[in-house]
Structures are given as structure tokens and as C-alpha cells.
C-alpha positions as CSV (number, residue, x, y, z in Angstrom):
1,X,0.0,0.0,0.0
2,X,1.6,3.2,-0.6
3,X,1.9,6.4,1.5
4,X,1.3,9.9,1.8
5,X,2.3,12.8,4.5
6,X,-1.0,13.8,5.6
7,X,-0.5,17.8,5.3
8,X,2.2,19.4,7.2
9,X,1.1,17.0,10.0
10,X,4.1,13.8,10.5
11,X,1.4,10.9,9.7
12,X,2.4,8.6,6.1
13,X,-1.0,7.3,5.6
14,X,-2.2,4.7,3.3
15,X,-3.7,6.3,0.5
16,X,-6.8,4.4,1.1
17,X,-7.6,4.3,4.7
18,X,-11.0,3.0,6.2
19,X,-14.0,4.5,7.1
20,X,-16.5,3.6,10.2
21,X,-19.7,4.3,9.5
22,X,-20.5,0.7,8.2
23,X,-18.9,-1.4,10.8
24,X,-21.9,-0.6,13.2
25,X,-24.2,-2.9,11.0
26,X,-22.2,-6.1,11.9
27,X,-20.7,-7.3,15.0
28,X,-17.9,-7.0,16.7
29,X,-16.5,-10.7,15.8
30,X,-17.2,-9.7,12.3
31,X,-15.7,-6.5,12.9
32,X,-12.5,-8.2,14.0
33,X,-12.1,-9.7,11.0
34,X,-12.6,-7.3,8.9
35,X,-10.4,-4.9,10.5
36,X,-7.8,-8.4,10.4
37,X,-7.9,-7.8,6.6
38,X,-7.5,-4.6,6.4
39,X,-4.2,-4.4,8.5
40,X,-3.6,-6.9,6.1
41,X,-3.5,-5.4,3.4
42,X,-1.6,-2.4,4.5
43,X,-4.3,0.2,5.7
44,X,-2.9,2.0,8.2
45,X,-5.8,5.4,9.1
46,X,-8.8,4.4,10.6
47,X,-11.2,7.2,11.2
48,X,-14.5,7.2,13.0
49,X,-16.8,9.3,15.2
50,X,-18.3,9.7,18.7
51,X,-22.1,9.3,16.5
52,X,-21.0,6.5,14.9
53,X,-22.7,4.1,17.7
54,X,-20.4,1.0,18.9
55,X,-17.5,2.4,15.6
56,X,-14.9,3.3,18.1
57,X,-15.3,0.6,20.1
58,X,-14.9,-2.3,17.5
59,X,-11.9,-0.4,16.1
60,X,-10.6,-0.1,19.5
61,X,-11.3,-3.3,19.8
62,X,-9.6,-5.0,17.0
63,X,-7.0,-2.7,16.9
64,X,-5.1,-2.3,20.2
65,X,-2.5,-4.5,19.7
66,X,-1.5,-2.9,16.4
67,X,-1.8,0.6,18.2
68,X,1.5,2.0,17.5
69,X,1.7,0.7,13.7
70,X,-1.4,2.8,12.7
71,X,-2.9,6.1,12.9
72,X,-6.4,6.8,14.7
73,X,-8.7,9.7,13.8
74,X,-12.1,10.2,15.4
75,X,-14.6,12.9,15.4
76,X,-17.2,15.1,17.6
77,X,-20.0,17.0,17.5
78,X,-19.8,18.8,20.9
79,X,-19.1,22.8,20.3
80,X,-18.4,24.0,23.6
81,X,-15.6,23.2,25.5
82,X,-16.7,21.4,28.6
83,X,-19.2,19.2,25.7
84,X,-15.8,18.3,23.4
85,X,-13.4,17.8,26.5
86,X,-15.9,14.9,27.6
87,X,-16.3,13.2,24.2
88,X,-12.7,13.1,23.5
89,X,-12.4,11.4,26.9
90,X,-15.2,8.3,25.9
91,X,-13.4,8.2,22.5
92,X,-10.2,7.4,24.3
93,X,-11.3,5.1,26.6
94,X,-13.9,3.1,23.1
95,X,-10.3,3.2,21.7
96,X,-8.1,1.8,24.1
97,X,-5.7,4.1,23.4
98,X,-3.8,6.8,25.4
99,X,-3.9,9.5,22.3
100,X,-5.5,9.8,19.6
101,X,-3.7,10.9,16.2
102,X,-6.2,13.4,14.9
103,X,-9.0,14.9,16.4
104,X,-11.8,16.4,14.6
105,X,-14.5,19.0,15.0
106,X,-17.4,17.0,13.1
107,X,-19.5,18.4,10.3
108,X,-19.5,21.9,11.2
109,X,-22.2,23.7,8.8
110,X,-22.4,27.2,9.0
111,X,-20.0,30.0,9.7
112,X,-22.4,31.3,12.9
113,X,-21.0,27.3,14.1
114,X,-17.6,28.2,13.3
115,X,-17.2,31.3,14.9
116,X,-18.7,30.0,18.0
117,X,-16.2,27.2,18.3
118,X,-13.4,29.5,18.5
119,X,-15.1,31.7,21.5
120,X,-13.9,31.7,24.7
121,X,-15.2,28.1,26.4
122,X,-15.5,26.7,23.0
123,X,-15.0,23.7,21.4
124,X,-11.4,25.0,20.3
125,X,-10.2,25.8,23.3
126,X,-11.0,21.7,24.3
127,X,-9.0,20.5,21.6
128,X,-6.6,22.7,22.0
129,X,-6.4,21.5,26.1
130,X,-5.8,17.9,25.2
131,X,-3.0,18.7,22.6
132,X,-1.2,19.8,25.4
133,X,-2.1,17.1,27.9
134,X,-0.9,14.6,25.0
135,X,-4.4,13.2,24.3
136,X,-5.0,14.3,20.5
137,X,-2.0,15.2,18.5
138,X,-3.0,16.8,15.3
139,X,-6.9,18.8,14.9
140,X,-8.7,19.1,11.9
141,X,-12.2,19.8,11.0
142,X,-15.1,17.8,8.7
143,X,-18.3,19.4,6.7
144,X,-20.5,19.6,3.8
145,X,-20.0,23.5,2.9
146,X,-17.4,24.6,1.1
147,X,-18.0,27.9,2.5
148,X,-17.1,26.6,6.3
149,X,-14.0,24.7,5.1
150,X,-12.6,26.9,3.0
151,X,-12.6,29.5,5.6
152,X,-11.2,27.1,8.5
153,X,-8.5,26.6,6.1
154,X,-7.7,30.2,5.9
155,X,-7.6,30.6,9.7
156,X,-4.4,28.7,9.5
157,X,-6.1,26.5,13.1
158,X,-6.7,23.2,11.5
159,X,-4.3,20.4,10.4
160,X,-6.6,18.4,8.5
161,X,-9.9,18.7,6.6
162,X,-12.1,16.1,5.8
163,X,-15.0,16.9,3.1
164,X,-16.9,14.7,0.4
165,X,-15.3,14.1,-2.7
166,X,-16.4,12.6,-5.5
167,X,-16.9,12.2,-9.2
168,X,-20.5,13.3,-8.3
169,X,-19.5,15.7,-5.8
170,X,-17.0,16.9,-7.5
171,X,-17.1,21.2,-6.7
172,X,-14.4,21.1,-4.4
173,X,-11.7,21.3,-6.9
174,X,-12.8,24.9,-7.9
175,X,-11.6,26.2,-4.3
176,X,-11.0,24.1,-1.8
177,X,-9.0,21.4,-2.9
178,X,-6.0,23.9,-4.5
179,X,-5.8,26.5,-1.1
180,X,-5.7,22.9,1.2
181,X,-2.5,22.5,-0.7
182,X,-1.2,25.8,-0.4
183,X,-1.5,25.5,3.0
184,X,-0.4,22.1,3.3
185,X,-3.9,21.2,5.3
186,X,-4.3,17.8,4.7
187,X,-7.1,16.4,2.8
188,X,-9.2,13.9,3.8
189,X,-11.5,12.0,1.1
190,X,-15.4,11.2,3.0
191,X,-18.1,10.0,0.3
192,X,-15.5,8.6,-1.9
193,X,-18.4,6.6,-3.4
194,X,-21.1,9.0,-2.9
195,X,-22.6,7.2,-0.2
196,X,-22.6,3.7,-2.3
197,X,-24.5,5.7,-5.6
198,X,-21.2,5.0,-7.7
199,X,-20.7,1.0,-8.9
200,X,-17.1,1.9,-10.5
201,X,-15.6,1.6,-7.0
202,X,-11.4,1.8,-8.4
203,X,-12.4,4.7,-11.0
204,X,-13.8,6.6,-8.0
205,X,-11.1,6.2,-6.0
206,X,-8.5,6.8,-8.3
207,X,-10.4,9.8,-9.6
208,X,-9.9,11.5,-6.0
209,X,-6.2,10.2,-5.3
210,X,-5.5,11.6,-8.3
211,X,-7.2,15.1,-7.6
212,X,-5.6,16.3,-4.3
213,X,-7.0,13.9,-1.8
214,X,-4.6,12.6,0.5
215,X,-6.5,9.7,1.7
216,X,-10.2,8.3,0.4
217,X,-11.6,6.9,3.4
218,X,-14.5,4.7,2.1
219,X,-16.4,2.7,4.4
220,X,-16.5,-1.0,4.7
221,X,-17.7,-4.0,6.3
222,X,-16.8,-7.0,4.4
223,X,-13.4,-8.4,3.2
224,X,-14.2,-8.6,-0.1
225,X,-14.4,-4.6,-0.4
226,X,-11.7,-4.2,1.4
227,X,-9.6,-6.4,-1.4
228,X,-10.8,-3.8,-4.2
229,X,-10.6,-0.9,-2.2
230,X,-7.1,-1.6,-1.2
231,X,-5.9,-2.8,-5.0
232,X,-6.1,0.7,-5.6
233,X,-3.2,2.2,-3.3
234,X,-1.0,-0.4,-4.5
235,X,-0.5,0.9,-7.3
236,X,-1.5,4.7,-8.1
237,X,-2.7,5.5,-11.4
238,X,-5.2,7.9,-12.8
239,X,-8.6,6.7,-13.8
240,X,-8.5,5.7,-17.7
241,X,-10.8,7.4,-20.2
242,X,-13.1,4.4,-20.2
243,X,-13.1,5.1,-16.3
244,X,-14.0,8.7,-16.5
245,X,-16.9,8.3,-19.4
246,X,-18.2,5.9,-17.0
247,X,-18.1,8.3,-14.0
248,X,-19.5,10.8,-15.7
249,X,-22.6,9.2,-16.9
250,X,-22.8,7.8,-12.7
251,X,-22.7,11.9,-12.1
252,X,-25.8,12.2,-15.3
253,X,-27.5,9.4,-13.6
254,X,-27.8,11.1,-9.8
255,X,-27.7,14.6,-10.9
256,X,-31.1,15.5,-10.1
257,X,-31.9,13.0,-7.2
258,X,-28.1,13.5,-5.5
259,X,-28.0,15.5,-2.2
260,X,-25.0,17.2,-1.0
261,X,-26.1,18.1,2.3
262,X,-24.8,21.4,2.0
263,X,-27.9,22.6,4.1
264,X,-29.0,26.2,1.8
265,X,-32.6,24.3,1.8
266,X,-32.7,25.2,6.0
267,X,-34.6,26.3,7.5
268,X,-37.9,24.5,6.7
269,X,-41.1,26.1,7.1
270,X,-42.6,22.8,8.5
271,X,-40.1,22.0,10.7
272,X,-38.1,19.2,8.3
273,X,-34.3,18.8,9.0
274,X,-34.0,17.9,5.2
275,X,-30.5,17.4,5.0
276,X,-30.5,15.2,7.9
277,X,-33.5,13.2,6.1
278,X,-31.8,12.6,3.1
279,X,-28.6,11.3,5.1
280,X,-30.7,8.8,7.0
281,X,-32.4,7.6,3.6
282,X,-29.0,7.4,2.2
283,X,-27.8,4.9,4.9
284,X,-31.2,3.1,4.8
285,X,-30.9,2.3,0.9
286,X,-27.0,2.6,0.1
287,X,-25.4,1.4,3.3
288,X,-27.8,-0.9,4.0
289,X,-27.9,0.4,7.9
290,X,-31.7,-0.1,8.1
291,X,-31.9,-0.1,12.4
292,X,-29.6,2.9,12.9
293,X,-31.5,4.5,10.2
294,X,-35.1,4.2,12.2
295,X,-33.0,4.9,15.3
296,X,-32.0,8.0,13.8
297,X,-35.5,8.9,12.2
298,X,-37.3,8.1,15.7
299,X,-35.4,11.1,17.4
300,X,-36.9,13.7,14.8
301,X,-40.1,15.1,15.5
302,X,-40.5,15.8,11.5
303,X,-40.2,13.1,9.1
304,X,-40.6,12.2,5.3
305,X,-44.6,12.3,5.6
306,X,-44.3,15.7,7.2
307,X,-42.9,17.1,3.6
308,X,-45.9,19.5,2.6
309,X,-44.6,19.9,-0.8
310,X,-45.0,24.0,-0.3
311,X,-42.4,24.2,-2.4
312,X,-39.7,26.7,-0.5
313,X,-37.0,24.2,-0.8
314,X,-37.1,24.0,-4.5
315,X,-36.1,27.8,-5.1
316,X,-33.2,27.9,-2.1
317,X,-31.5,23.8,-3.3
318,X,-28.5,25.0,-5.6
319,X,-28.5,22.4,-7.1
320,X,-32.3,21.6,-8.3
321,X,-33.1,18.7,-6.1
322,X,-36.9,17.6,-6.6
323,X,-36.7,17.6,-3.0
324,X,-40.6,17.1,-2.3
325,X,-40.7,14.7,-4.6
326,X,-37.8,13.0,-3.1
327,X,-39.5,13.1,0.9
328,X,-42.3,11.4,-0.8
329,X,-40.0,8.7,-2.4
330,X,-38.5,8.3,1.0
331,X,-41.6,8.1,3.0
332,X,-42.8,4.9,0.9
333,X,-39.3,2.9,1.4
334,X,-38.7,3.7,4.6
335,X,-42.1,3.1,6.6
């Protein structure tokens, strides 16, 4: 598997690391083995997330005894200090570990959020506490807007970023992507298959490596995907033209029934957290996650059926999402 430095951080990843959303849907015996494989075939940065359910503990699990042959990256959605401090403290201990390689500030949406997290008692100030303490080494930050990113990597506070990337979602070059590299931030690869929607698994993944992603991070729970996932970083090569005709006409297919969850639908006039919606049906129908996904859908007081179709959505999505149409769509599947 090859290698890259992560940004200016000290971390030579493998190019294709492993993602933990999907581990929650197996168990942990499963999840031993799969995590087996993938230390067997060179992966060495595992990322997860304090809302990723049992994730962190199966990695910490299955990984303990390789601890200090791999690097560990874990997430939080906590903004004050006090909230960040605490959840960087359960992730150690799901873990098993006594630091944690990166530590990030998880999908941070708007700039009103970012600006709070650097206030005094903020989440900043948390991360910035266990740096020093030797719990976390390096801090980055994840999102869906381009906007938020792009501006955390102008404040010069962040070591890593971690944003989806994509043939479909494939924006970030314009901006993002290119000042990441001036600033030697490094770039971490989320939704390297849009959430499951693209088949041509290598062509994707090559498509990003080949783009300015550091590390695609898909997520997996099975050994064959992590065979074809990892045949990738063995040997780098751009995605041939064959490849890219065929990633375009995946990008045709789910251009106007692909959400972004960049959130410029919000707010709802009846209530709907839309972006989280179309996150859960993702998982429900891509990842296959069908129990978190009702978990998740039983906290919100608004679901699909509440979609009144008024419309408001439609003129504020930037990208022309039926998104009515789509609640309704999700409201049959996911009962």
C-alpha cells in the first residue's frame, strides 16, 4: 500500500484508509475480522466518530494491539468546550488508546458554528487543552459546505480537513482542494463513493487520489471490499478514459436525485431537518444500515410524511433537487 504525509502533520498514511460508518451494521466478531484484513492489506488510518454508535469501540477493539503501527482519527459533535473535553475522553477510553492521532471537530455547517467554536469556552479551546495534555495530537475539522471549510483553512487552526469528494461531488476542486494544498492542510477523502450511488468503486477512488485527496476513506464492512478498495493504493494511477466516461454518466444518472447536504434548503417552514433526512435515507438504501437509520428517524419530530410539498425548498437547493418529490419517495421505502 503506498503512502502519503497527511498535510504538514508527521502521519504517512495509506492512501486508502477505512472509514466507520458501516462497521456498526455487523458485529464485533465480524468486525474483527474485517479490521484483520485490512491491517492486512496495509491500511494504516482508521477514522470514526463519537455518533457513529459502537465504531470506536470495534476499532478499538480489534486494533489495540497494532496501536502503534497505525494512525487513529475520530470525530465530535460537541461545540463548547466542557461538551468536546468529555467526548474526547469516551473516545479514548472506546479506543483503548492513550492519544488519539487526529482529532476532529465533526460536520461543522455554518459559519455562525464556526465562529462559536473559537469563542472563549469553545470547542477550540477543548482540543486545544488535550493537545497539550498529549491526548489528541494533530486537529482538523469535517463538513459539507465549502464555504465553512474553505474558511477554516484560511484561519491557519486546523491540520486536516475532511469533506466529500467525488466524481458526483466533485465542486471542491474549484476552491478548496487547491488553497488545502497551499497551506499544506491535509485532505481527507469522505463519500469517496457518494454514499454507495457509484458502482465503478477503483475509477472513483482513483479519480480523488488523483485530484488532491490525500486519503479516500470509504467505508466498509466486508473483506471482499476491502480487497478492491485496497488494490487501488498499490498501485497509483489515474482513472483511464473508459473510467472517467463511465463516472460521468454515474454523475448524469444522480444529478437531479443527489444530495450534497450542504444545508441552503434550512430552514424548513414545517419544521423538516431535510439534510438530515436525506442522510438517513441514504444509509437506509446505500449502506444498508436499516436499524440505525429508524433509530436515527425516531429522534426527529419531523419526518418524510411531514414534507408539505409548499415548495420553498425548491427555489433555495443550488443544485435543483426535486426535493418534495424526493421526501415522498422516501416516505414509501422507509415506513
Amino acid at each position: 500500500m503506498l503512502k502519503r504525509r497527511l498535510g504538514k502533520t508527521d502521519m504517512n498514511v495509506s492512501v486508502v484508509g477505512f472509514g466507520g460508518i458501516p462497521i456498526q451494521g455487523i458485529s464485533f466478531e465480524e468486525a474483527d475480522r474485517v479490521f484483520a484484513k485490512a491491517l492486512d492489506e496495509g491500511i494504516n488510518f482508521f477514522d470514526s466518530a463519537r455518533a457513529y454508535t459502537d465504531s470506536e469501540e470495534k476499532m478499538g477493539r480489534a486494533l489495540a494491539r497494532s496501536r502503534d503501527s497505525i494512525y487513529l482519527s475520530t470525530k465530535a459533535l460537541s461545540r463548547t468546550g466542557a461538551g468536546l473535553g468529555d467526548e474526547i475522553e469516551t473516545s479514548l477510553r472506546n479506543l483503548r488508546t492513550d492519544r488519539i492521532d487526529l482529532y476532529q471537530l465533526h460536520s461543522v455547517g455554518t459559519l455562525v458554528e464556526l465562529d462559536a467554536i473559537f469563542e472563549p469556552g469553545g470547542a477550540y479551546e477543548a482540543l486545544l487543552a488535550a493537545r497539550a495534555a498529549g491526548k489528541i495530537r494533530w486537529l482538523g475539522i469535517t463538513g459539507h459546505s465549502r464555504e465553512v471549510i474553505l474558511r477554516a483553512i484560511e484561519s491557519g487552526l486546523f491540520d486536516t480537513a475532511q469533506f466529500p469528494f467525488n466524481p458526483i461531488e466533485d465542486e471542491w476542486s474549484e476552491a478548496v482542494i487547491p488553497a488545502a494544498k497551499k497551506a499544506s492542510v491535509g485532505t481527507i477523502c469522505m463519500k469517496p463513493l457518494a454514499g454507495g450511488a457509484i458502482r465503478n468503486h477503483r475509477a472513483a477512488l482513483r479519480y480523488e487520489l488523483s485530484r488532491g485527496m490525500d486519503v479516500v476513506i470509504p467505508g466498509m464492512d466486508e473483506i471482499d471490499q476491502i480487497e478492491e478498495n485496497a488494490s487501488v493504493g498499490a498501485k497509483l494511477v489515474p482513472p483511464s478514459e473508459g473510467d472517467l466516461v463511465d463516472l460521468h454518466a454515474e454523475k448524469v444518472l444522480w444529478g437531479e436525485k443527489f444530495c450534497r447536504r450542504c444545508g441552503y434548503c434550512q430552514p424548513c417552514p414545517n419544521g423538516l431537518n431535510i439534510p438530515f433526512l436525506m442522510l438517513i435515507d441514504g444509509y437506509y438504501t446505500r449502506y444498508e444500515l436499516r436499524d440505525w437509520a429508524l433509530a436515527r428517524l425516531g429522534t426527529l419530530a419531523k419526518k418524510f410524511c411531514d414534507c408539505a410539498a409548499c415548495g420553498e425548498c425548491l427555489v433555495k437547493c443550488p443544485y435543483h433537487l426535486p426535493i418534495p418529490d424526493m421526501m415522498k419517495d422516501a416516505a414509501k421505502r422507509i415506513l
